[in-house]
PALO-379760 format. One record per residue (C-alpha): z, y, x. Coordinates in steps of 0.05 Angstrom, whole numbers, plus 5000, padded with zeros to 4 digits. Example, Ala and Ser with C-alpha at 12.3 -4.5 7.8 and 13.67 -1.06 7.14 Angstrom:
<nodes>
515649105246
514349795273
</nodes>
This chain:
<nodes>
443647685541
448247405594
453346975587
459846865622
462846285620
468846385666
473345765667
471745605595
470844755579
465244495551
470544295499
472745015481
465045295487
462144795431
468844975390
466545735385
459045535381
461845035316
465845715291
460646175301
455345675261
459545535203
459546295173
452746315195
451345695157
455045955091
451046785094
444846385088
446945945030
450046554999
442946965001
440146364968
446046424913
444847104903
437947124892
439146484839
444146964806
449946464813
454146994863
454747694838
455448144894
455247924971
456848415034
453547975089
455248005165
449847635194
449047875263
456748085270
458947435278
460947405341
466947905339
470447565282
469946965303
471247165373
478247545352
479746915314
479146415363
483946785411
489347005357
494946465341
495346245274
500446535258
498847245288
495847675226
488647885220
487148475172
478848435167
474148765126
468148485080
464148325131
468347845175
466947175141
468746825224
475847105206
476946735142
472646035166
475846085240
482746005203
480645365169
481145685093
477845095057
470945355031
472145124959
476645544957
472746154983
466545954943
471745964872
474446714909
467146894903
465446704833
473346984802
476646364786
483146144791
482145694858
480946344884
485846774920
486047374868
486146984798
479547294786
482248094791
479048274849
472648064880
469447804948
474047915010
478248404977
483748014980
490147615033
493847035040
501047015080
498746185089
493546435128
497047065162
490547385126
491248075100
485048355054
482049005052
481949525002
475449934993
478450595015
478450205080
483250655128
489550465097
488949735124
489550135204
496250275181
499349715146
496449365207
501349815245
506649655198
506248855216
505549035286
512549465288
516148905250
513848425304
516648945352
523148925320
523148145321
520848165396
517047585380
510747825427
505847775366
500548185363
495648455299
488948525295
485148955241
477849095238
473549775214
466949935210
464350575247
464251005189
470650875169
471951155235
471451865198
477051845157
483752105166
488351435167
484251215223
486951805260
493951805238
494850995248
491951105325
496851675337
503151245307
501050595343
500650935409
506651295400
511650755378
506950295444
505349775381
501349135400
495349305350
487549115370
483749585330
477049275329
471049825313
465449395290
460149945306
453849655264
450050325264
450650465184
456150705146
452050425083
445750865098
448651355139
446151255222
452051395264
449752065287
451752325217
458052015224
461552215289
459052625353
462352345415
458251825456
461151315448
467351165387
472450835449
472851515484
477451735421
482251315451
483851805500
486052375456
490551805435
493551605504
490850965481
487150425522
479550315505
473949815512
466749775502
464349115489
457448675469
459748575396
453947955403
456047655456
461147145433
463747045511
464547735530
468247845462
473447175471
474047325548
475948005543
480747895477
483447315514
485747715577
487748365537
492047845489
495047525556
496948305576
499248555509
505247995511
507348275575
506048995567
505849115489
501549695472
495649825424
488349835444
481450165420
475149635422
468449855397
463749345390
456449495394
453649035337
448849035281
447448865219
442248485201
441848575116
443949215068
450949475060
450348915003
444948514979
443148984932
442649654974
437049305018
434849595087
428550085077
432650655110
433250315177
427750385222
423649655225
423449745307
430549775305
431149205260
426548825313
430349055368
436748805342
433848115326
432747835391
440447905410
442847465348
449547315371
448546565334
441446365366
443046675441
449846305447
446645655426
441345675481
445245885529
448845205510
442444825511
440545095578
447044965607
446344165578
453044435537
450544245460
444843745459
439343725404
443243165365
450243455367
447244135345
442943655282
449743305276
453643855266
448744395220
449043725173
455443675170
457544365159
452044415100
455243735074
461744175070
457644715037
454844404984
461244024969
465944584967
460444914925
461144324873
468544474870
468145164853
462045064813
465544494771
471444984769
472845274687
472046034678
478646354675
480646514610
483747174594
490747084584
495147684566
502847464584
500447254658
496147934671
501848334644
507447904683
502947914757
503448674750
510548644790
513348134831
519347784793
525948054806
532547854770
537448374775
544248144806
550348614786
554548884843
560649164813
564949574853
572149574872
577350114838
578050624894
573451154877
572051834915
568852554891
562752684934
556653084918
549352754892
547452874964
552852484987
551451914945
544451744966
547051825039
552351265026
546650894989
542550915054
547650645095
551150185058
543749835046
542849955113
549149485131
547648985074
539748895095
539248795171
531748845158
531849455129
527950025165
527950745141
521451165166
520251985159
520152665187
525952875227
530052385195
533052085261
537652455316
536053125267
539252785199
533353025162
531353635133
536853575079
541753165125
542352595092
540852075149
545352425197
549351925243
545151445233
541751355290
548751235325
550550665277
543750345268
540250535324
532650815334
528850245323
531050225244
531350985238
525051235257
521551885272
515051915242
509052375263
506152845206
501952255179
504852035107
499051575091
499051225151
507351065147
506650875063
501350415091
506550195148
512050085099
507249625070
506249305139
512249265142
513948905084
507848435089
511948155153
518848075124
522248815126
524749315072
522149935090
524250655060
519251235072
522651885054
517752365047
521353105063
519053415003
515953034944
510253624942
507353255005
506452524985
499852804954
497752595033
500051855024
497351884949
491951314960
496850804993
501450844940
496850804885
492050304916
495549944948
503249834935
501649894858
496649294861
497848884917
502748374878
496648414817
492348324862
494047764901
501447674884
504248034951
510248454934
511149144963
518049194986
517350054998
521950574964
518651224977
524051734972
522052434940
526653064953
523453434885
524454034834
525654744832
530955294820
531055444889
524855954896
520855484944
514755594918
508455184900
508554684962
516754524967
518154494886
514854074847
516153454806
510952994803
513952434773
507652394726
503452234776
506151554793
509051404715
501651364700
500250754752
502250084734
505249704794
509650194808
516750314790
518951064777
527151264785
530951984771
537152004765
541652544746
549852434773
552852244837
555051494807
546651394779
544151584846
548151104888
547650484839
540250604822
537550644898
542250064919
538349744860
531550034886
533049774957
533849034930
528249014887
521848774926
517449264885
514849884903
519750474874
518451184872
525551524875
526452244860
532752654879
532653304845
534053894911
538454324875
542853694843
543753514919
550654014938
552454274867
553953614830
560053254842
562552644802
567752004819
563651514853
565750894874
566850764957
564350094948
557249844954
555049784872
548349694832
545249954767
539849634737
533149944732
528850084661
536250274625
537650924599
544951314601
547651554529
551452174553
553752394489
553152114413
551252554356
547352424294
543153114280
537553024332
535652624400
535853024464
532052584524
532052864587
533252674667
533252954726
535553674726
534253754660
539753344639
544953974664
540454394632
541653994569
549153904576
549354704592
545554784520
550354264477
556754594508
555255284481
553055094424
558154604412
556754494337
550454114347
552053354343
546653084391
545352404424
543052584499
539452034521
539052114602
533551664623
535051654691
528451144703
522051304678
518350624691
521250134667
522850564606
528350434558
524150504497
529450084454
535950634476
529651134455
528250774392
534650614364
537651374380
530951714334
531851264276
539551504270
538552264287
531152314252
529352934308
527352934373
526653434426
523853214494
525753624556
521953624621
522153974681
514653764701
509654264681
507354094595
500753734589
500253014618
507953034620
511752354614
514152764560
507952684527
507251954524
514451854501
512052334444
506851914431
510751184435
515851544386
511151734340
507251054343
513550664331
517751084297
513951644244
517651394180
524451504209
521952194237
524652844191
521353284244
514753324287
517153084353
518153684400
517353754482
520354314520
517254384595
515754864644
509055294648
503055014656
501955314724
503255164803
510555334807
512356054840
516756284891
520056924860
526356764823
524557224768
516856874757
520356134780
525456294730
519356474676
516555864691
521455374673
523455094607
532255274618
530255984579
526555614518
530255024510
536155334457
530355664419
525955024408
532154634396
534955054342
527855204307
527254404305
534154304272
532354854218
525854494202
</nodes>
């Protein structure tokens, strides 16, 4: 193996040889821990070293690093004290993750660290995410975010490539290329020669570098660094490494061939860079004695910390309370003047007036720039707020939910409006995994509202009319917001906007142009989690929102002799169980009404919570009205079939004849 020194000191080459050490140091104290059954589960990275550690050492400290569970240099080469690492390790509360998630699943802003999640792709585009909002700050920051070759398969590798080398961001995507995607070799994985060349389908700059030699890796991340401040753009480097132990401890390596295992063994990035130092009179015997003691010193004290550390104890109020960031809301009230404008119109005045309240607010999505969007709500807004806050996105929702996240990670407010709600089922995993749990899991908020155009009645069919509201009530982390009037819409996604939790916000299509009410000019908020009683009555409970809600008020004004409470619940998580409560012990009947499809409804667990907390003031079984369980259709006379508007005056008489 040659090194190149270049015009590296002595100074700075014993300063990578002490950072390249010290994780080595710790994986072989950690293989004793395991097998002593004192540390659970352990991912090593023994022979890899030199890349994190190399990436490190040329990164500023304050320039983020997003690595995976196998890049130990990262977290030791910015000086995390180990005690704290070791207590991260064995779940307790010294830890970064309060014991809720395990090994290097996990970040810290202090340390401009930001953890993995085991789907693994998502972390390419939050990476892209940080890297636009240090575009936007022109600060000449760049991110660096690590993957293993297999991960290499997946689609949000792809998709964050494509967006980072169309919006030029200053992203190193590191390919640690260890030959095993667990036990799969590499030619089950991919079929090019090499992983860089997929930078050129990318227009995207590529390397192929010694992922064991600790020199080439700092020189050439050194000079690309020194050329990404002048000329930001992203860049592709695969290193060529290998992994010395199993996936994990536990998985072993039987299924790698032993001559490979030899072969790889004589290029130990730790062993060849310290006698290159030795024959170069760099490191001495004693320094290199000096310094192994002292590093195990630091071991085996940290390692008394964490081991002297209590277990955590379970405690309910502080699980529940980590699930969302704390957010106290601040009423906004509006000024007299009001104005009659469509639903449509009042999420478009939402937009902007948030837009000129936040100055770090970005909205991302389809078409959503010079085109207005596919419904027109963003139109002009380029003109006022210009491109870099309005922004085009590629076809690639998983990769911009995981941006939004980036984005929020480094100080924005992001909005991803996704053009039809059918399609977030493509950004599904970065929404569920990781702005639902990123503030449980180590208390970083997710400032994202995904915005979700949704419902039917207009005969689009099974991929442009459905509301899936139930797929994201059912997560905890997120929050979950339909409204149902002009004055709701504006108020709630003003509210959504300042609320530094991830919010789901659905705008029912056909509400957009044929509901008008008085809506104040002024900037105003609503708070979230409280429910709208739209008329009183004292015969049965009608809870609705969305669409429904119309639906509803069409039903009560025909048959005008039914004295109803219409509870509209205009957001679905937070719920307002006590405005739920408190309207089914007066009326004694309930009728739920849904435009979702029946069975794993929100519907249903309302149903539930009512009859839970409320069966001895109940004169009725509780009753749900929804559409078909079925894909919604495109012909108006099956779409019409399909939803609950024909079945609704049936089931609500035949429940107040009970």
């Amino acid at each position: 193996m040659k090194f190149e020194r270049k015009n590296l000191s002595d100074e700075i080459l014993l300063d990578l040889y002490k950072k390249i050490l010290k994780p080595r140091l710790i994986e072989e104290k950690m293989l004793i821990l395991i097998r002593q059954g004192k540390v659970s589960k352990w991912f090593s990275g023994i022979g890899q070293e030199a890349i994190s550690v190399g990436v490190t050492a040329v990164l500023d400290n304050d320039e983020y690093i997003l690595p995976m569970h196998r890049n130990l240099g990262v977290f030791t080469g910015r000086d995390i004290p180990l005690y704290r690492l070791f207590s991260q390790w064995q779940g307790k509360a010294n830890g970064f993750t309060k014991g809720r998630d395990r090994s290097f699943h996990f970040g810290t802003q202090q340390y401009k660290i930001i953890g993995m999640i085991s789907h693994l792709g998502p972390q390419l585009g939050v990476a892209d995410g940080i890297a636009l909002a240090n575009k936007l700050k022109k600060n000449g920051k760049i991110t660096a975010v690590f993957t293993g070759e297999g991960a290499t398969s997946e689609g949000d590798f792809h998709e964050a490539l494509n967006i980072a080398s169309v919006w030029e961001l200053p992203v190193l995507f590191v390919i640690e290329n260890n030959g095993y995607g667990l036990s799969t070799p590499t030619n089950e994985q991919y079929r090019c020669e090499n992983l860089a060349d997929k930078g050129k389908g990318y227009g995207m700059e590529s390397h192929i570098v010694d992922g064991n030699n600790l020199l080439e890796v700092y020189n050439l991340l050194s000079e690309l660094k020194a050329s990404m401040k002048i000329n930001p753009r992203p860049v592709l480097l695969e290193f060529k490494t290998f992994r010395m132990r199993g996936h994990e401890e536990a998985s072993g390596t039987k299924y790698v061939p032993q001559e490979l295992m030899d072969q790889w063994a004589v290029k130990d990035p730790v062993e060849n860079y310290r006698k290159f130092l030795k024959e170069n009179k760099i490191l001495t015997e004693e320094f290199d004695e000096s310094l192994r003691a002292e590093i195990k010193k630091e071991i085996d004290d940290s390692l008394a910390i964490a081991n002297a550390e209590p277990e955590i104890e379970a405690t309910l109020t502080e699980e529940l309370n980590d699930i969302y960031k704390p957010f106290v809301f601040e009423e906004v009230k509006p000024k007299i003047e009001k104005v009659n404008i469509r639903f449509i119109d009042a999420i478009s005045t939402s937009l902007r007036q948030s837009m000129e309240r936040h100055d770090n607010l970005v909205i991302m999505g389809q078409d959503i720039a010079e085109y207005g969007g596919a419904f027109k709500i963003t139109d002009g807004f380029v003109a006022q707020f210009g491109k870099e806050r309005v922004i085009n996105t590629p076809i690639c929702e998983s990769a911009v939910v995981s941006a939004g996240m980036g984005l929020s990670i480094n100080g924005y407010k992001a909005i991803v409006e996704m053009q039809f709600a059918d399609f977030v089922s493509t950004g599904f995993n970065p929404i569920v995994n990781l702005l639902a749990k990123s503030h449980y899991r180590w208390l970083e908020k997710a400032d994202v509202v995904v915005r979700m155009p949704c419902g039917g009645g207009t005969q689009a069919g099974p991929f442009h009319s459905q509301t899936n509201e139930a797929w994201f009530t059912k997560t905890p982390g997120l929050k979950v917001v339909y409204p149902a009037f002009p004055y709701d819409a504006k108020g709630l996604l003003n509210e959504a906007i300042n609320d530094p939790n991830p919010v789901l916000f659905f705008e029912h299509k056909q509400l957009y142009r044929s509901v008008y009410q008085e809506v104040p000019k002024d900037y105003y908020t609503l708070p979230l989690g409280k429910a709208a009683l739209l008329k009183e009555g004292n015969e049965v409970t009608i809870i609705a929102f969305g669409a429904a809600v119309h639906w509803a008020l069409d039903t009560l004004d025909k048959n005008q002799e039914i004295s109803a409470d219409l509870l509209d619940l205009r957001t679905l998580q937070p719920l307002d169980t006590t405005a739920i409560f408190a309207s089914v012990k007066k009326t004694g009947r309930v009728i739920i009404y849904q435009e979702d499809s029946l069975f794993g409804g929100i519907a249903s667990d309302i149903s539930a919570m009512i009859m839970e907390e409320c069966f001895q003031y109940l004169d009725a079984p509780v009753k749900r009205v929804a559409s078909l369980d079925s894909p919604i259709p495109f012909t108006k006379a099956l779409e019409d079939q399909y939803l609950p508007k024909g079945r609704f005056e049936k089931e609500l008489l035949t429940l107040l004849a009970y």
